[in-house]
C-alpha positions in Angstrom: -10.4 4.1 -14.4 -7.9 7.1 -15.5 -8.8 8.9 -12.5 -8.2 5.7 -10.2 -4.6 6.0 -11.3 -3.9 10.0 -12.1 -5.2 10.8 -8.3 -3.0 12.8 -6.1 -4.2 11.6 -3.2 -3.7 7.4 -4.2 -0.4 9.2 -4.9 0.6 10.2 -1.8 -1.2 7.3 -0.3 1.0 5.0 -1.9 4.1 7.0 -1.3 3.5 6.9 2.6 2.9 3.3 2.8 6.3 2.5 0.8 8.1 4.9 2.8 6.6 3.6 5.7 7.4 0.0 4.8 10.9 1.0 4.0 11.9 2.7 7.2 10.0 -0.5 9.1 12.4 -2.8 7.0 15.2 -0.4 8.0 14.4 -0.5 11.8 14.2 -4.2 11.6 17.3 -4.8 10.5 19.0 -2.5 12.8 17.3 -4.4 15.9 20.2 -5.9 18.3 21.0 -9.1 17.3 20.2 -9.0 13.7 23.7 -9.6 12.8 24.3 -12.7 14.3 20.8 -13.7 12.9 21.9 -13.1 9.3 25.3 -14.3 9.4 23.9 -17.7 10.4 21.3 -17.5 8.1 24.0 -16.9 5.1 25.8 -20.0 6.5 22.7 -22.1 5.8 23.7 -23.1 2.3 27.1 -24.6 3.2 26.3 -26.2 5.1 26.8 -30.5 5.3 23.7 -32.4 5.8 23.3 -36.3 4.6 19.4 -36.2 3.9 20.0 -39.6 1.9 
């Protein structure tokens, strides 16, 4: 099991998929339109709806 987790190449492995997942998350925030998306998304607590 010590070798599992002392491996170089797990290591880099794991290091390309986060950085890989990163710049994705990056990208997809940058995409045209995004901004509008999120502001109306931060507006979904506030607000009013009568659910009673």
């Amino acid at each position: 099991m010590k070798e599992l987790f002392a491996s170089q190449t797990y290591g880099l492995l794991g290091l390309f998929i986060f950085l890989t997942l990163f710049l994705g998350i990056l990208v997809w925030l940058m995409l045209p339109g995004a901004k509008e998306k999120f502001k109306e998304y931060g507006q979904i607590p506030l607000k009013d709806e009568d659910n009673a």
